[in-house]
N, C-alpha and C positions, 0 to 999 in steps of 0.2 A: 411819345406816349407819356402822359404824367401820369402823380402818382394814383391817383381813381382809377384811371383806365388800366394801369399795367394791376391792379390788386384786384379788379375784378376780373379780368383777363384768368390771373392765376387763381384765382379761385374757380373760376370755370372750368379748368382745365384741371384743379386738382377733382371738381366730380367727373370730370374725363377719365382720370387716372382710374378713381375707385369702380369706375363702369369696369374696366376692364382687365384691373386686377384681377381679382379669382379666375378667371380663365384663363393668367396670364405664368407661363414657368418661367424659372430663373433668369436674367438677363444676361445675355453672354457681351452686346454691347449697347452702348446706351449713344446718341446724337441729337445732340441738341443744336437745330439749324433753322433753316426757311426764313429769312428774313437777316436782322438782325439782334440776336439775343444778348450781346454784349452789351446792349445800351442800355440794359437794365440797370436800376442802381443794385449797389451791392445789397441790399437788404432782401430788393425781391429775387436778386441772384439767390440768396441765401433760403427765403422761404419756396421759390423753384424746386432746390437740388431736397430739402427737406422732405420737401412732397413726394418726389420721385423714391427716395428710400424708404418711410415712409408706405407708400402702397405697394412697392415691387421689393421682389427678391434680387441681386444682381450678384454675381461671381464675384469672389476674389482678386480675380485676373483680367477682370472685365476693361472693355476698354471704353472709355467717356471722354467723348468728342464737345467743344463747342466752340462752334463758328463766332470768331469774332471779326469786327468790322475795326482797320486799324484807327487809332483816335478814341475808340470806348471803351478801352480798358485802362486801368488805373492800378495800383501796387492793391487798392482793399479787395476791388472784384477780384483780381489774379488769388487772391491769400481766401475767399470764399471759394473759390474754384480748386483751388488743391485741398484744403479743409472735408472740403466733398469728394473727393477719388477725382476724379477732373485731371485725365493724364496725357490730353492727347489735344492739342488746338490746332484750328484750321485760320489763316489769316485771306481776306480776299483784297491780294494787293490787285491783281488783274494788269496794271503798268507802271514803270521806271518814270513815266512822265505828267506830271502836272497837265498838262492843256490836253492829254488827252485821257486822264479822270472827269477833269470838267468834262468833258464831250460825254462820257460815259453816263454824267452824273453822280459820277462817285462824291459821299459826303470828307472825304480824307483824302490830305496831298501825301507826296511820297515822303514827307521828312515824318511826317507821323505815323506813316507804316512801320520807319525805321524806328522810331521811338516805343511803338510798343513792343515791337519783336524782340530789342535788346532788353524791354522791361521782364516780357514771360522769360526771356533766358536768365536774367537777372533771379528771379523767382524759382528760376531750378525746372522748370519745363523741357524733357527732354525730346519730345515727340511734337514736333508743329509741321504742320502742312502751309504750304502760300499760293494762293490759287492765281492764276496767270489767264490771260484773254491773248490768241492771235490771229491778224486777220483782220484789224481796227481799221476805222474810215482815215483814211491819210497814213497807216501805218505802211514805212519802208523796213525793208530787210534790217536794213541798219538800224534801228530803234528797237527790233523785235530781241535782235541780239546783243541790243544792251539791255534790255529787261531782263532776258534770263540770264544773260554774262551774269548781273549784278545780285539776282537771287541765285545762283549757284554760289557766289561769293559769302555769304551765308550761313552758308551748309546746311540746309536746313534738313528735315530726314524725307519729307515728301513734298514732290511737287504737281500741282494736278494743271493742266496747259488744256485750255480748252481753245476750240476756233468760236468766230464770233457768229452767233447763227439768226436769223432774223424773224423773231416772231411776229404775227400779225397783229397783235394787240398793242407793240409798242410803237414808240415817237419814230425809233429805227427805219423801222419798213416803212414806214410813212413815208419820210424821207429820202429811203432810197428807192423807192417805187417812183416817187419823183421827181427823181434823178440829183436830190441835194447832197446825196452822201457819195460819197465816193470811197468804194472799195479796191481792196490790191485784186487783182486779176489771178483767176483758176490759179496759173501758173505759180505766180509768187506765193499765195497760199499755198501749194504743195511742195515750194520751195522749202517755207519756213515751216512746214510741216517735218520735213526730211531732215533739216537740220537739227530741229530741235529733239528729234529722235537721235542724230548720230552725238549730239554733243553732250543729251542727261549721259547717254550710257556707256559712253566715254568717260564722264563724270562719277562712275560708278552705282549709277541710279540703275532701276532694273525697272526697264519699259513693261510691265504686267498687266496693264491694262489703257484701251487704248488713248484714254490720256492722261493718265496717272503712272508717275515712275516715285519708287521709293527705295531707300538707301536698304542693305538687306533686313531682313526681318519686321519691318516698318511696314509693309503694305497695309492698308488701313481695311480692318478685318470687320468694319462695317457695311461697306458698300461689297464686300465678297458676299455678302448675305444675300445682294440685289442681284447680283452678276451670275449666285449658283441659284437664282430663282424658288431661295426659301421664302419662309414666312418672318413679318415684323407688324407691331402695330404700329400706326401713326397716330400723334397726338397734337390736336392743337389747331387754329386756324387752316384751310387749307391743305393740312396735312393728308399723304395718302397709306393706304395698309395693304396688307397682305396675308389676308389670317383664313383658316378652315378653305380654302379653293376661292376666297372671292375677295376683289380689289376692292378699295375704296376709297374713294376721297369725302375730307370734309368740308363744311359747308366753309365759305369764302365770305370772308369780313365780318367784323366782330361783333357785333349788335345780335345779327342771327345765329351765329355760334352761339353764345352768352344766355339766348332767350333759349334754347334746346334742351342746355344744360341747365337752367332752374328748373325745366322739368321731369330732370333725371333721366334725359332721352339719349343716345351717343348722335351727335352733332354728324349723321352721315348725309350728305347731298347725293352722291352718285355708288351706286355698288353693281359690281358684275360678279356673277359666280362660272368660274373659266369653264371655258367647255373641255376635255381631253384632247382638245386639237392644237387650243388656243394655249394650254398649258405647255403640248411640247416645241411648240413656235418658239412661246417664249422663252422656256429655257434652252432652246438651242441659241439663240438671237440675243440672250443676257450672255451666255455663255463663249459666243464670239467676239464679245467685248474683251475680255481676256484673252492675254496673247499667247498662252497654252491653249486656250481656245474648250473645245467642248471633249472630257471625257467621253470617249464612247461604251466603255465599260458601265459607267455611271449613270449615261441615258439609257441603256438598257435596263438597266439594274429597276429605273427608275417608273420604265414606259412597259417593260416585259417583253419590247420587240427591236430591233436593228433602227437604227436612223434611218436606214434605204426607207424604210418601208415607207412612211411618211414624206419624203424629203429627198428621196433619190435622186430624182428628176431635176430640182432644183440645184441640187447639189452638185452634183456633175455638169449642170450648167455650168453654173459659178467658178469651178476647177477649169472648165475649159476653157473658161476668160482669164484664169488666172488674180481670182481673186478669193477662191480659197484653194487649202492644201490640207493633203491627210497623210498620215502616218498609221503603225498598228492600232496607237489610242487614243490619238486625239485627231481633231476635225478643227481647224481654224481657219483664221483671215490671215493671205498672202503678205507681203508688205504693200504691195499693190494695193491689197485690199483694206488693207488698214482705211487707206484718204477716199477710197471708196464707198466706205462700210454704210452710210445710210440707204446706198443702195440696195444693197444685200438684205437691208434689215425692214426697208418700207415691201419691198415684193414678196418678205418673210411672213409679213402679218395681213 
């Protein structure tokens, strides 16, 4: 993005902001993601975080996320980013190894991952996250466990380990639909799925959600917003919300974002206003993404009626596969059910 496109960009986005301020209370936390925001220069970093104080109220104790991509950050961004509250960074190294970033496409090798990481630490940042990919085309056991060997080494406070999932719009499924990619087999993904469960928490990480472990107190109090199926706005390209009972997504690439917002419209493409069925789906179904899993005190509290009521039947299924379990108050995914869970969650909705 140069600098035309990134100034008008933010300028769209600060009449973004002002759409939605006045209906907007205090911010408890703030993430700035979707893409890559790091690669902004320091200036539009700086008129970015201006805009957001600026239109919004935010907490004291607030926590402000931003996704950096290793390689775009520099000592001026980092010194703009604490300057702003800016307490909490997210790195996506995704792997330990060069050829298979290339494969991924990632724009950064692993020697620049390390170069930023010690730069934010250098800078006093004591809250970083490193996002992690397992389950790569050619990935063996043995490489899976030197990736996170080598980000436990570290220390960092959170680590989020996703598997590698195959959407239909990328180069990916292309490829592996015919037959050029080569992935590890069920097995060894649920291998390296199990290890990497026993060895964060071993490590002292506390598995709280199911692919996110964070050292105590660190669990990142952003995506708990997502998981207890409240409300946030989303801002920006592509971005999605959750305000007053209805989702939404915005419009996708930037020319029709941009042309919206001159005329003081909010840039929505898609909106749904949930229905009472679809609402408690989904918070049961964010909610067994956590591995406390779902108050049931709180669905109650929430819906005015028992989980059976809705979800009995399901539910008792799924207990008698052994891929969930309950107690007096909560409702969750087995460990079974953990490597399972998309299943649980597509016959959920």
């Amino acid at each position: 993005m140069d600098k035309e496109q990134a100034k008008a960009y933010l300028d769209a986005l600060q009449t973004e902001m002002s759409l939605y301020a006045p209906e907007t209370s205090i911010l408890q936390t703030v993430f700035i993601g979707g893409g890559t925001p790091s690669i902004l220069s320091a200036d539009s970093l700086k008129q970015l975080f201006t805009n957001i104080h600026r239109h919004f109220q935010i907490c004291s104790d607030a926590e402000i996320t931003v996704e950096c991509n290793p390689g775009t950050v520099d000592s001026e961004k980092l010194s703009v980013m604490q300057e702003a509250g800016v307490n909490r960074l997210s790195f996506g190294l995704q792997a330990m190894r060069d050829e298979i970033l290339r494969q991924l496409g990632r724009i950064h090798s692993v020697e620049e991952f390390f170069h930023s990481y010690r730069l934010a630490r250098k800078h006093g940042f004591d809250n970083i996250n490193i996002d992690l990919i397992f389950a790569l085309p050619k990935q063996t056991m043995e490489s899976w466990q030197h990736t996170l060997n080598e980000t436990i080494s570290l220390e960092p406070e959170h680590i989020s380990v996703y598997n590698l999932v195959m959407e239909e719009t990328t180069p990916f499924y292309d490829w592996w639909k015919s037959g050029e990619l080569v992935l590890p087999c069920e097995d060894t993904e649920a291998d390296m799925f199990k290890w990497t469960i026993d060895t964060l928490t071993s490590h002292g990480y506390n598995h709280y959600e199911i692919c996110n472990y964070a050292k105590p107190n660190r669990e990142v109090k952003h995506n708990l917003t997502y998981w207890n199926n409240q409300e946030y706005i989303g801002l920006g390209v592509g971005a999605c919300g959750y305000v007053d009972g209805t989702r939404y997504t915005n419009m996708k690439g930037i020319p029709p974002y941009t042309e919206a917002l001159r005329d003081n419209k909010k840039p929505i493409s898609d909106s749904e206003l949930m229905t009472r069925h679809a609402e408690k789906a989904e918070t049961l179904m964010l909610a067994l993404r956590k591995r406390e899993g779902l108050c049931l005190a709180d669905y109650e509290q929430r819906f005015c009626e028992k989980i059976s009521v809705a979800f009995g039947e399901s539910i008792e299924r799924w207990m008698g596969l052994g891929l969930l379990e309950q107690n007096e108050t909560h409702l969750r995914l087995s460990q079974r059910g953990l490597f399972l869970a998309n299943e649980v969650f597509v016959e959920l909705m």
